[in-house]
Backbone atoms as SQL, in Angstrom:
CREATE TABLE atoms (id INTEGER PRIMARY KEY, chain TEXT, resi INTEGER, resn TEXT, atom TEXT, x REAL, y REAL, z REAL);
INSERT INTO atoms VALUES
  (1, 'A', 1, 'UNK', 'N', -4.503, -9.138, 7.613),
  (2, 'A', 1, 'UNK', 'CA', -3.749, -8.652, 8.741),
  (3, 'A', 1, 'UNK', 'C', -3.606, -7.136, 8.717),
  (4, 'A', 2, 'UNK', 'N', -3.947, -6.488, 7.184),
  (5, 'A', 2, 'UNK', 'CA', -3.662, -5.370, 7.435),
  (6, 'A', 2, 'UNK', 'C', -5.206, -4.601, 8.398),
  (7, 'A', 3, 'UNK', 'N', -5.801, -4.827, 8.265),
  (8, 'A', 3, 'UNK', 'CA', -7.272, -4.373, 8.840),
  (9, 'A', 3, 'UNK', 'C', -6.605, -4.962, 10.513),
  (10, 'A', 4, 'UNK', 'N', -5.905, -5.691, 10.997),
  (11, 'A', 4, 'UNK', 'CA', -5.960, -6.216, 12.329),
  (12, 'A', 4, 'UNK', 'C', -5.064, -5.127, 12.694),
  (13, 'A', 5, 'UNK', 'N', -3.379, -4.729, 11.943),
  (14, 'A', 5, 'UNK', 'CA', -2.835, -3.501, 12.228),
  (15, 'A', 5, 'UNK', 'C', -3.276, -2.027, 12.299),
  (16, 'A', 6, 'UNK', 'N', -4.506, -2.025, 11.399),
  (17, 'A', 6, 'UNK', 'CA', -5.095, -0.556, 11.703),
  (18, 'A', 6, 'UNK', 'C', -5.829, -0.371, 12.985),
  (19, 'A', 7, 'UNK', 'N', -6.195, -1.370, 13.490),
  (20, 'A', 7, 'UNK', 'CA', -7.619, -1.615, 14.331),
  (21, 'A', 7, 'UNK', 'C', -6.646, -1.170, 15.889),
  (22, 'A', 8, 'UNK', 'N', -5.365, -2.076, 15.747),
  (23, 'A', 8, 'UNK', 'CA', -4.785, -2.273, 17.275),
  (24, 'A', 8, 'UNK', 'C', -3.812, -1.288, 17.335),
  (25, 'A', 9, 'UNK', 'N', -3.548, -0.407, 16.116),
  (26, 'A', 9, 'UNK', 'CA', -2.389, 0.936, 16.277),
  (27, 'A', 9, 'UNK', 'C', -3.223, 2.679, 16.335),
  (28, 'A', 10, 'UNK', 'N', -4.711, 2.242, 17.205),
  (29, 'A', 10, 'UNK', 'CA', -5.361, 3.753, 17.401),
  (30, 'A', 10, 'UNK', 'C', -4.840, 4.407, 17.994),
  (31, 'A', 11, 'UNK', 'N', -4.357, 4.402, 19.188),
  (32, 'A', 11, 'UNK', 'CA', -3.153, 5.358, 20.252),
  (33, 'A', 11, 'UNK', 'C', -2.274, 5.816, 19.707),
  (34, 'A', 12, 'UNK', 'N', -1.426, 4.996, 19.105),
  (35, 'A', 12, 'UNK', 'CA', 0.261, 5.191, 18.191),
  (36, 'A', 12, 'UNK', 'C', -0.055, 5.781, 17.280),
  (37, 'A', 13, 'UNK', 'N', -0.872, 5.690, 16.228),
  (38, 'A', 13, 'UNK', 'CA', -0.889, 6.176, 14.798),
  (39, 'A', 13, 'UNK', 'C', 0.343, 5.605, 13.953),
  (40, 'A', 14, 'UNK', 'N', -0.040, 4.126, 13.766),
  (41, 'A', 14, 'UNK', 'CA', 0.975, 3.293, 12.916),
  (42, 'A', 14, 'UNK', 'C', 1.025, 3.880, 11.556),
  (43, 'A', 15, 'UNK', 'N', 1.707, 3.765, 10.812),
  (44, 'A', 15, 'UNK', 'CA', 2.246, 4.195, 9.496),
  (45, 'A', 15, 'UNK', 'C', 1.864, 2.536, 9.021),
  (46, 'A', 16, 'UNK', 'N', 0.742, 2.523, 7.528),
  (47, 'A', 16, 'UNK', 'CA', 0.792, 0.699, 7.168),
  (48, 'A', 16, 'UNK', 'C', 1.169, 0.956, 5.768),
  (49, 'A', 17, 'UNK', 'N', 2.462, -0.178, 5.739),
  (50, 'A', 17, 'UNK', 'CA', 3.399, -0.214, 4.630),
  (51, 'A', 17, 'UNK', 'C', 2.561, -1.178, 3.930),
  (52, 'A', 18, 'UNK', 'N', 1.744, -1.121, 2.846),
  (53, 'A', 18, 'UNK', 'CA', 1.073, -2.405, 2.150),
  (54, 'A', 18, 'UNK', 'C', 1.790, -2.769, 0.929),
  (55, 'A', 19, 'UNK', 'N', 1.437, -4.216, 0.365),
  (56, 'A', 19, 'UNK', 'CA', 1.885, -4.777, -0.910),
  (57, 'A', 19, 'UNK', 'C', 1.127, -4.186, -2.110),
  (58, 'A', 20, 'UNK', 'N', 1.488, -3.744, -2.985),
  (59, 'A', 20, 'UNK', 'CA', 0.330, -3.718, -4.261),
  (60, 'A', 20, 'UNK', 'C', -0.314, -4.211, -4.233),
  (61, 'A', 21, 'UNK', 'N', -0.124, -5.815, -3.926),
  (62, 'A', 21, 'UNK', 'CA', -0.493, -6.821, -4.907),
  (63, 'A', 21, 'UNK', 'C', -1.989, -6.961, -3.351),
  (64, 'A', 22, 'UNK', 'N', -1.963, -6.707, -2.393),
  (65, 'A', 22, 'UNK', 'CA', -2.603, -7.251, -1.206),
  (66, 'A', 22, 'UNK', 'C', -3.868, -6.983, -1.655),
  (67, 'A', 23, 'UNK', 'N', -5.048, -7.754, -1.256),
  (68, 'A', 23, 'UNK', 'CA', -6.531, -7.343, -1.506),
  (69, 'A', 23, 'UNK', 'C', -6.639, -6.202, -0.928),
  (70, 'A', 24, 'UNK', 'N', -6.415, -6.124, 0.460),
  (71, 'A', 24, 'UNK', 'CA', -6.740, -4.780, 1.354),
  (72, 'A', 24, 'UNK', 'C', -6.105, -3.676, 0.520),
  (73, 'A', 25, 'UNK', 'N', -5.514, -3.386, -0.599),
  (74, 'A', 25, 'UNK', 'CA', -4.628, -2.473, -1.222),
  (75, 'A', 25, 'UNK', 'C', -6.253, -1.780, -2.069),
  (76, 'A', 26, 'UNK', 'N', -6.605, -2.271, -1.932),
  (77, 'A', 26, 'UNK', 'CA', -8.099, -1.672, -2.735),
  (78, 'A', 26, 'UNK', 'C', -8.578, -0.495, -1.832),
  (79, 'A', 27, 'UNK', 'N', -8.749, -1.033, -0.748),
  (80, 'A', 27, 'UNK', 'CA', -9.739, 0.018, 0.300),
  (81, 'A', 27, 'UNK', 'C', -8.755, 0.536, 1.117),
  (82, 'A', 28, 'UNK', 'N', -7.703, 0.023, 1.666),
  (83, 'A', 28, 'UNK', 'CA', -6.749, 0.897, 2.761),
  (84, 'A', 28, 'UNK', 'C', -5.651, 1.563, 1.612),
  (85, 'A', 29, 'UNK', 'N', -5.565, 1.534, 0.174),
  (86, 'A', 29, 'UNK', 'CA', -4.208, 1.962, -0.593),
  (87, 'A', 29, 'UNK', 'C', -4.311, 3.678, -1.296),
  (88, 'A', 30, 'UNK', 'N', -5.113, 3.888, -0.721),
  (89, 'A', 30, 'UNK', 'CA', -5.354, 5.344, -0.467),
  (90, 'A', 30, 'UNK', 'C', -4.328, 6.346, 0.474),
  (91, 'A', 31, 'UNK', 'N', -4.260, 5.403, 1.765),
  (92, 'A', 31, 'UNK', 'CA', -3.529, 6.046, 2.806),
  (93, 'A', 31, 'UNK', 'C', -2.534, 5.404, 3.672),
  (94, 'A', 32, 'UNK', 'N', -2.481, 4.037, 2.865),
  (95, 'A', 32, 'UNK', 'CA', -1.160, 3.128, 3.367),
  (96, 'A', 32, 'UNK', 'C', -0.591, 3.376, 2.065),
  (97, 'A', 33, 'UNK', 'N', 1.182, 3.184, 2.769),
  (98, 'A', 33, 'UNK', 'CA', 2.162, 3.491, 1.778),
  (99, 'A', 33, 'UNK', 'C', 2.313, 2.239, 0.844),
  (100, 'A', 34, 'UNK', 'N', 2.095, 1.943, -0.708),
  (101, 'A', 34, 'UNK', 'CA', 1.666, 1.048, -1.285),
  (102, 'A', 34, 'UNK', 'C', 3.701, 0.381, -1.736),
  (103, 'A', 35, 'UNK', 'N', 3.358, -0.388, -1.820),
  (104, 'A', 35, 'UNK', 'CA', 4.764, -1.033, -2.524),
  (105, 'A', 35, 'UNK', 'C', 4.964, -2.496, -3.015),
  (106, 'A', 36, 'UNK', 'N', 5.894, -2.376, -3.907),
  (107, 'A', 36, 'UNK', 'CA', 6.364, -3.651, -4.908),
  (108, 'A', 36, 'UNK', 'C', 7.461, -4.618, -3.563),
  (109, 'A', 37, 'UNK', 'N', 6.577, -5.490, -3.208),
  (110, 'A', 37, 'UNK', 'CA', 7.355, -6.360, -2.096),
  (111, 'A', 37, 'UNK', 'C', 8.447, -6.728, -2.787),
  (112, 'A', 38, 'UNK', 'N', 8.700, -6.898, -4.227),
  (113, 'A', 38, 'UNK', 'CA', 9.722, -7.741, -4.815),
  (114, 'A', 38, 'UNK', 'C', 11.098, -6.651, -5.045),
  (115, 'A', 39, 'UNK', 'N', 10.837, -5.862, -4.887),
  (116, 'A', 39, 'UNK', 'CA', 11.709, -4.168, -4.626),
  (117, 'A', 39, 'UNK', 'C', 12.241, -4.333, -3.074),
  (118, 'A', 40, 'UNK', 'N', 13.395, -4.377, -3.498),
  (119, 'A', 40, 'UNK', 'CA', 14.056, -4.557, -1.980),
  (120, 'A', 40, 'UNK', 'C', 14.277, -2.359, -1.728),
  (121, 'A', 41, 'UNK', 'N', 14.660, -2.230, -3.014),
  (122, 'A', 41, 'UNK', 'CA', 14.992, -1.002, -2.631),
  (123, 'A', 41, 'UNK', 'C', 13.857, 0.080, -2.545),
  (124, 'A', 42, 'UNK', 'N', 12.442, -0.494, -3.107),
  (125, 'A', 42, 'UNK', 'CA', 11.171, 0.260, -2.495),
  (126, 'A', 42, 'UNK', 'C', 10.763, -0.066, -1.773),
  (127, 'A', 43, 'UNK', 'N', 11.072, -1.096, -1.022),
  (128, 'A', 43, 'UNK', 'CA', 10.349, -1.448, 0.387),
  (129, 'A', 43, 'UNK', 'C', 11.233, -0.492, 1.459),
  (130, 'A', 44, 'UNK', 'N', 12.428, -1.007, 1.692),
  (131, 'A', 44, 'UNK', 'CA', 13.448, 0.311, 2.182),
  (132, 'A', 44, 'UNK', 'C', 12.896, 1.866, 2.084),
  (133, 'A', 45, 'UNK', 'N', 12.817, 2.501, 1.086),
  (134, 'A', 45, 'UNK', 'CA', 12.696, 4.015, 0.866),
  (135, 'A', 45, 'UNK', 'C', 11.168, 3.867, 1.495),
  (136, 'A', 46, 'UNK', 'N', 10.000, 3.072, 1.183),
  (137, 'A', 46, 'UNK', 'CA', 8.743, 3.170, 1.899),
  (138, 'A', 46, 'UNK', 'C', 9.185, 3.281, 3.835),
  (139, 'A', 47, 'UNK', 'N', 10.151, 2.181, 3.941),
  (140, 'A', 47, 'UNK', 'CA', 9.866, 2.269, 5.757),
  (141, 'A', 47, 'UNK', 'C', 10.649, 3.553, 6.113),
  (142, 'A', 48, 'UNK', 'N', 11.707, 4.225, 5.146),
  (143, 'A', 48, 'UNK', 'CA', 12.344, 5.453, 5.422),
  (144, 'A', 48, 'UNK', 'C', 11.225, 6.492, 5.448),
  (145, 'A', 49, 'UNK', 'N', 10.685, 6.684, 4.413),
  (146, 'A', 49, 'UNK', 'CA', 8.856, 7.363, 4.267),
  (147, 'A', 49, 'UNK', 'C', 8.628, 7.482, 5.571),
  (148, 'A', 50, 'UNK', 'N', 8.055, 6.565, 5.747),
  (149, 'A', 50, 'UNK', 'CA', 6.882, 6.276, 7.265),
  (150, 'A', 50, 'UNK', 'C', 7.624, 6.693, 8.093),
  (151, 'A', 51, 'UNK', 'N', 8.805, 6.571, 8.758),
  (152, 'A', 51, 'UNK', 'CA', 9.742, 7.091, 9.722),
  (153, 'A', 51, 'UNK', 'C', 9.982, 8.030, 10.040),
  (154, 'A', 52, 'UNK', 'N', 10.178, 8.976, 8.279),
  (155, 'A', 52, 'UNK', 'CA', 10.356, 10.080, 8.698),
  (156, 'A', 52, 'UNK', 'C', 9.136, 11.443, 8.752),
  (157, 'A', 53, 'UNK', 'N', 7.794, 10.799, 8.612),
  (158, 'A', 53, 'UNK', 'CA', 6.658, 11.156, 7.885),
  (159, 'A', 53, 'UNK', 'C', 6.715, 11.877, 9.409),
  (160, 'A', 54, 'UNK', 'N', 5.334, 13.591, 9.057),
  (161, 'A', 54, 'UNK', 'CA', 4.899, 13.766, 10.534),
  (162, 'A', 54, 'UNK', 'C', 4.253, 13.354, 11.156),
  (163, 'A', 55, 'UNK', 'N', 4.150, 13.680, 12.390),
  (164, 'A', 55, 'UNK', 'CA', 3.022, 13.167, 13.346),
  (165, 'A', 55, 'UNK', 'C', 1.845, 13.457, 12.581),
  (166, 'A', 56, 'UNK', 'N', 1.219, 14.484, 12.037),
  (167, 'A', 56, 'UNK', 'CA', -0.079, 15.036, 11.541),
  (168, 'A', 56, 'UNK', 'C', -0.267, 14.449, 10.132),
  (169, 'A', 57, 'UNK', 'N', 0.712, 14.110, 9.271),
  (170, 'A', 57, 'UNK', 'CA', 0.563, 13.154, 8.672),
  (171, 'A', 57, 'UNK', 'C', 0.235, 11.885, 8.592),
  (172, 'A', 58, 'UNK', 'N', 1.075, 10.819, 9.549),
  (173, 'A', 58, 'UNK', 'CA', 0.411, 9.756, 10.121),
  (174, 'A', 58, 'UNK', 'C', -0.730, 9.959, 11.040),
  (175, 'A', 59, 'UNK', 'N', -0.963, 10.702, 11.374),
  (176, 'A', 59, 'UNK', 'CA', -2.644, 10.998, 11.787),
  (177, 'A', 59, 'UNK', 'C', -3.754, 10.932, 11.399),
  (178, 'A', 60, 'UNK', 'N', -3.459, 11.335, 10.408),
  (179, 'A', 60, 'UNK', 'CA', -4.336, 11.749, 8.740),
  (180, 'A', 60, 'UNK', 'C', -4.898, 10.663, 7.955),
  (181, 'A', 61, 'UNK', 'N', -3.778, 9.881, 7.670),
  (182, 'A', 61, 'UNK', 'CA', -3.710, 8.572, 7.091),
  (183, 'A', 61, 'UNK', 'C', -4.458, 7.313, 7.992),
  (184, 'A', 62, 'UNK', 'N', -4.082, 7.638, 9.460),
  (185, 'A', 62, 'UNK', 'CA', -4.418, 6.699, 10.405),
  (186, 'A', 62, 'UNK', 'C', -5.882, 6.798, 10.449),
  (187, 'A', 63, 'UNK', 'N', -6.415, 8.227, 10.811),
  (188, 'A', 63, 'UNK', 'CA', -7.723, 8.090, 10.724),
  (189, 'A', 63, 'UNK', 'C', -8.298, 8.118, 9.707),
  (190, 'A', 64, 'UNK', 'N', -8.255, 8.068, 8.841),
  (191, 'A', 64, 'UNK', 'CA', -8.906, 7.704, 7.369),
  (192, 'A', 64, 'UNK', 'C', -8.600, 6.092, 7.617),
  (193, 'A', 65, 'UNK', 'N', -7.484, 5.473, 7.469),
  (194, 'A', 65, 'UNK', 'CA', -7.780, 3.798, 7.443),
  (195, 'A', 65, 'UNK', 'C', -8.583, 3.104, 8.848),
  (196, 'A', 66, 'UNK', 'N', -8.575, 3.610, 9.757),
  (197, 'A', 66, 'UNK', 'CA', -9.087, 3.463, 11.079),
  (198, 'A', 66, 'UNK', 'C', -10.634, 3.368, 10.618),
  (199, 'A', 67, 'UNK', 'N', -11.451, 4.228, 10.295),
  (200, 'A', 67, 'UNK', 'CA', -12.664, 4.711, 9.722),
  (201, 'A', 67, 'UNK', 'C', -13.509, 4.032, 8.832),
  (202, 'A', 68, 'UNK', 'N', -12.143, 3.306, 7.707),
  (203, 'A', 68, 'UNK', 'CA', -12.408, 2.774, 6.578),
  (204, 'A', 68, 'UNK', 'C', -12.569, 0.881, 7.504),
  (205, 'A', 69, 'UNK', 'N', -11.858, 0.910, 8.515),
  (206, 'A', 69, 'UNK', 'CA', -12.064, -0.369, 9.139),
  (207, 'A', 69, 'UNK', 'C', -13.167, -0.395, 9.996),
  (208, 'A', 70, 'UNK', 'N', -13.399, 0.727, 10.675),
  (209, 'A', 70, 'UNK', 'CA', -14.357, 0.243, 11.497),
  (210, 'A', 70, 'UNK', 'C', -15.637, 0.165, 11.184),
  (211, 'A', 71, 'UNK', 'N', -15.710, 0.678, 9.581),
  (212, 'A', 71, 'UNK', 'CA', -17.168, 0.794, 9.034),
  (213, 'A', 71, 'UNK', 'C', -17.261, -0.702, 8.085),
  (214, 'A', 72, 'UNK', 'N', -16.202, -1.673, 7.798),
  (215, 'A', 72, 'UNK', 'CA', -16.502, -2.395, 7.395),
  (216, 'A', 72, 'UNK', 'C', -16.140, -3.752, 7.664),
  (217, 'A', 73, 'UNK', 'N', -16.235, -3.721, 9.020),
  (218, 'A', 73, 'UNK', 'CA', -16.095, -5.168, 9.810),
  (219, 'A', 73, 'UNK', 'C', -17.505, -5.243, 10.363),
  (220, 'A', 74, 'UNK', 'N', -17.569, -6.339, 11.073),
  (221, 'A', 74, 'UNK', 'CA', -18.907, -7.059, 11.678),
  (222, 'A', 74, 'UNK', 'C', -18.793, -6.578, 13.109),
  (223, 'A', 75, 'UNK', 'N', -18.030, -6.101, 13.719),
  (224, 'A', 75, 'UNK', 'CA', -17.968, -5.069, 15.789),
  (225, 'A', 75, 'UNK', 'C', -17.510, -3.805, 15.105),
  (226, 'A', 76, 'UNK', 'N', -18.275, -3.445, 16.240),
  (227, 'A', 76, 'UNK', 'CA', -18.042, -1.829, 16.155),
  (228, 'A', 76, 'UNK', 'C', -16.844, -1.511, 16.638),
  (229, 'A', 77, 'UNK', 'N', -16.169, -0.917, 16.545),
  (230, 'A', 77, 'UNK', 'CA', -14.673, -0.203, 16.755),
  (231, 'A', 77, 'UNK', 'C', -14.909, 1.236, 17.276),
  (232, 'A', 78, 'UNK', 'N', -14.034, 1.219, 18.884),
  (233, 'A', 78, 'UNK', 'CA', -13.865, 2.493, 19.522),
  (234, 'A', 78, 'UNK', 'C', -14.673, 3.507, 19.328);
């Protein structure tokens, strides 16, 4: 699902909060904010992160995971 959130947040420039533990944490955990799901209080400070992150920051991140998706699915992307 995380590859389905990068794909459908190109306009917005979503901020993606991932699990450690997630497979996609391999190839998108570069530029999604990584975290211990079992951490109530790092999951919190991560969505405070992303919230308060800049626009040119989540930009940054967005198109790097955007890039990293559209080169490794089976359709071409935008």
């Amino acid at each position: 699902m995380s590859y389905e959130f990068v794909a459908c947040r190109e306009a917005k420039k979503g901020v993606l909060i991932l699990s450690k533990f997630a497979v996609a944490a391999q190839s998108l955990g570069t530029e999604a904010i990584l975290v211990n799901p079992w951490s109530i209080m790092e999951v919190a400070a991560s969505i405070e992160q992303a919230l308060k992150m800049s626009s040119e920051e989540r930009e940054k991140r967005h198109r790097h995971n955007f890039h990293h998706v559209g080169t490794h699915i089976a359709q071409k992307m935008g």
